[in-house]
N, C-alpha and C positions, 0 to 999 in steps of 0.2 A: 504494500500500500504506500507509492509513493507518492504525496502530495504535502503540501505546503501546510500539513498535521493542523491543529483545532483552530477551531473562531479563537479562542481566546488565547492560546499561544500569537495568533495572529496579531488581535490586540497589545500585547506584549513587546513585540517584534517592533510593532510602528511605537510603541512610545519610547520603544528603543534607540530609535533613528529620529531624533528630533530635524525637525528640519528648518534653517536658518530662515530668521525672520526676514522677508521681502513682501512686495506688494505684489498682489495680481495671483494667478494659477502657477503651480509649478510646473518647468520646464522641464525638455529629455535631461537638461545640463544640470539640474536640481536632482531630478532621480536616479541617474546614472551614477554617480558613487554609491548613493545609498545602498542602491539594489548590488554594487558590487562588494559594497564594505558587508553587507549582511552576508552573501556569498563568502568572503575571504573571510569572516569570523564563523562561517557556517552555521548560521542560522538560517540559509538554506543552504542545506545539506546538501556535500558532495553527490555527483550522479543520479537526488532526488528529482522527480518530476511535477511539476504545477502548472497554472493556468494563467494565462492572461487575466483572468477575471479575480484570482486568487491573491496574483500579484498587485493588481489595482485597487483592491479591498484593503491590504495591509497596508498599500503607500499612499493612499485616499486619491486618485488620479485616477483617466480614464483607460478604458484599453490602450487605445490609438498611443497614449504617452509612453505604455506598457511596451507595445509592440514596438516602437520604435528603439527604447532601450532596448529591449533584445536582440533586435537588427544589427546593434551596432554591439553587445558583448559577441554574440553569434560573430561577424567580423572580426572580432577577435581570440573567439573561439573559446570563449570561457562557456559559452552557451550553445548548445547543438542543438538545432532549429530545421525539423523534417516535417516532410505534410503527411496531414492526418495521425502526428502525433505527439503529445506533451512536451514543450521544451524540457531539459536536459540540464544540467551542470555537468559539465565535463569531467574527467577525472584519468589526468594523464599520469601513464605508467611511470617507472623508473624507466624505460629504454627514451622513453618520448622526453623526459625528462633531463636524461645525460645528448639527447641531439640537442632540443630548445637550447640547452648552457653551451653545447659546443657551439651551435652556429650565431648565438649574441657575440661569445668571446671575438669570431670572426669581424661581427658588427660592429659593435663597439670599439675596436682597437682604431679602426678607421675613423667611427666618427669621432671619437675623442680628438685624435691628430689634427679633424678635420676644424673643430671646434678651437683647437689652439691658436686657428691663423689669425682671427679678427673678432676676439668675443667681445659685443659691445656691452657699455655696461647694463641698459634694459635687463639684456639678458642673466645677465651673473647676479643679480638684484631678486630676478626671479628664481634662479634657482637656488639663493640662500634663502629664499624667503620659503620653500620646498623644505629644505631644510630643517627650519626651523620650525612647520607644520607637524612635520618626521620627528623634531626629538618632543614638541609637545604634546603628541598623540601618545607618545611611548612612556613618557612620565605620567600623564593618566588611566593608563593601561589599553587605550584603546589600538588593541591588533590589529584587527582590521584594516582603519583607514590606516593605520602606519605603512602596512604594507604597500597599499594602493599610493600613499605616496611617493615612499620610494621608488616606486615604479614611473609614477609621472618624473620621478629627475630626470632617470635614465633617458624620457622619452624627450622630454624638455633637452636636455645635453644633447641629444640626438637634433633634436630641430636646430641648434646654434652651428650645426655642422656645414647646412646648406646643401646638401644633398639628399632632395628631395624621395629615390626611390628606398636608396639604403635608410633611412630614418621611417619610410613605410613596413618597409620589411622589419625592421626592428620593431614598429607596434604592432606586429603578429606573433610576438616572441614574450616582450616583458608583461603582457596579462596572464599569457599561461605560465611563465613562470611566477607571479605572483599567486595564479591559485595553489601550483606548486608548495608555496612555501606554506600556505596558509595551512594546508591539508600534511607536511610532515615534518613541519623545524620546531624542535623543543620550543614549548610555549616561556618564556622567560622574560625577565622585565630587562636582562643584561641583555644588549642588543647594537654593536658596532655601527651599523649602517650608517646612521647619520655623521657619526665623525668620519669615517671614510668618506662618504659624499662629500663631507665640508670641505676634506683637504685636496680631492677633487676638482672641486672651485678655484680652491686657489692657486693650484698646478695652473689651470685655465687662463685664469686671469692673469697669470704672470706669463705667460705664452711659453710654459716649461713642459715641451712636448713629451720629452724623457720620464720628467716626473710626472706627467700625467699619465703616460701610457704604462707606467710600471705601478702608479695607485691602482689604475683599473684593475690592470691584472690579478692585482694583490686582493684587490677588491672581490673580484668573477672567483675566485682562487676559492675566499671565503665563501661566496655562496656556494659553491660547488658542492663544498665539503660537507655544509648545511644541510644541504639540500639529498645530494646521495647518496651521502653516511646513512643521515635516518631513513630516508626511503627503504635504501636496502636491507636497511635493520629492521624496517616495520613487514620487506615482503618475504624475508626469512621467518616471520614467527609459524 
C-alpha cells in the first residue's frame, strides 16, 4: 500500500513545511523545495507512490501546481512519471550511484576551472549566501533542505562556469545524488559540506584554479566515501 499514508499524517507533513510568508497563490518556485525537502527528509518515502490530488491536499495548491513540480523533479529524475500510473520517488542503486559520482567528478572538474576565469562578484555573493542557508539549516537540524542546498551550490558554481550544456548535464546529476544522500549518509549534526563549499568560494574568487580544482576533488572524494561506504554497508545486511 503505497500512498502518501493518512489524512492526518498529511496534516502533519504540511504544518511541517511552513511556507514563507508572501502575497498572492503559491508558485511551482514556492512548492518545489518543499515537495523536495519532504522527499530528501523522506516524509515521502523512498520508491512510495501518490497522487497528484494527495500531493495538492498536503501542500494546499492545485493539481496543475502539483503537476508541474513533478514535471520538472521527473526532469531530474528524482520522480518517475509513467502513464497510467502513480508517480514514483526514485530510489537509485549503489551501481547508479558510484556512475552519478563518477560522471559529476568528470563535471565539475571543468566547470570549476571554468568558473575561475571571470567570477563576478553577483555571483560569489550568491553563492556565500548558499552557504550560509547550508550551515543555518544544519545548526537547526533541518536535513532536508541542507541537503537540497548544497546541491543548489554545486549547480549555482556550475552556472558561473558559462557553459551552458555541461552545467545542464550537471542538473541531471546533483538531485539524484542529493536523494542519494538523503536515503544512506549517517544522519549527524557533524556535517563538513558547508566549510568545504566556503573554501570553495574562495579558491574562486581569488582565480586559484589549482586550489580550487584540488578542494573539489577533496570535496567529491568526501562525498564518495559518504555516500558508498554506507550504501554498500546498508546492501550487505
Amino acid at each position: 500500500m503505497n500512498t502518501l499514508v493518512s489524512h492526518q499524517h498529511n496534516r502533519n507533513m504540511l504544518a511541517a513545511l511552513p511556507l514563507p510568508g508572501r502575497i498572492g497563490k503559491p508558485s511551482v518556485d514556492d512548492i518545489y523545495p518543499r515537495i523536495f525537502d519532504a522527499i530528501l527528509e523522506q516524509r515521502i518515502a523512498p520508491a512510495s507512490r501518490f497522487t497528484e490530488e494527495s500531493l495538492g491536499d498536503v501542500f494546499g495548491v492545485s493539481r496543475s501546481i502539483i503537476r508541474r513540480v513533478l514535471a520538472r523533479l521527473s526532469h531530474q529524475q528524482v520522480v518517475i512519471l509513467r502513464p497510467n500510473h502513480r508517480p514514483q520517488v526514485a530510489a537509485p542503486d549503489l551501481e547508479q550511484t558510484r556512475q552519478i559520482l563518477h560522471a559529476r567528478r568528470l563535471a565539475e572538474q571543468t566547470l570549476v576551472r571554468l568558473a575561475c576565469k571571470a567570477p563576478q562578484p553577483q555571483d560569489l555573493r550568491h553563492l556565500r549566501d548558499l552557504v550560509e542557508q547550508e550551515q543555518r539549516c544544519l545548526d537547526r537540524g533541518e536535513r532536508g533542505p541542507a541537503i537540497r542546498l548544497s546541491g543548489e551550490f554545486h549547480l549555482q558554481l556550475a552556472a558561473m562556469a558559462g557553459n551552458a550544456p555541461l552545467a545542464q548535464f550537471l542538473g541531471s546529476l546533483v538531485p539524484l545524488t542529493s536523494l542519494a544522500l538523503a536515503r544512506h549518509e549517517v544522519k549527524s549534526r557533524r556535517h563538513c559540506a558547508w566549510q568545504e563549499h566556503l573554501a570553495i568560494v574562495d579558491a574562486v574568487e581569488g582565480r586559484n584554479v589549482n586550489e580550487a580544482l584540488r578542494l573539489m576533488d577533496e570535496h567529491l572524494d568526501h562525498l564518495e566515501q559518504k555516500l558508498l561506504l554506507t550504501a554498500g554497508t546498508g546492501s550487505s545486511k
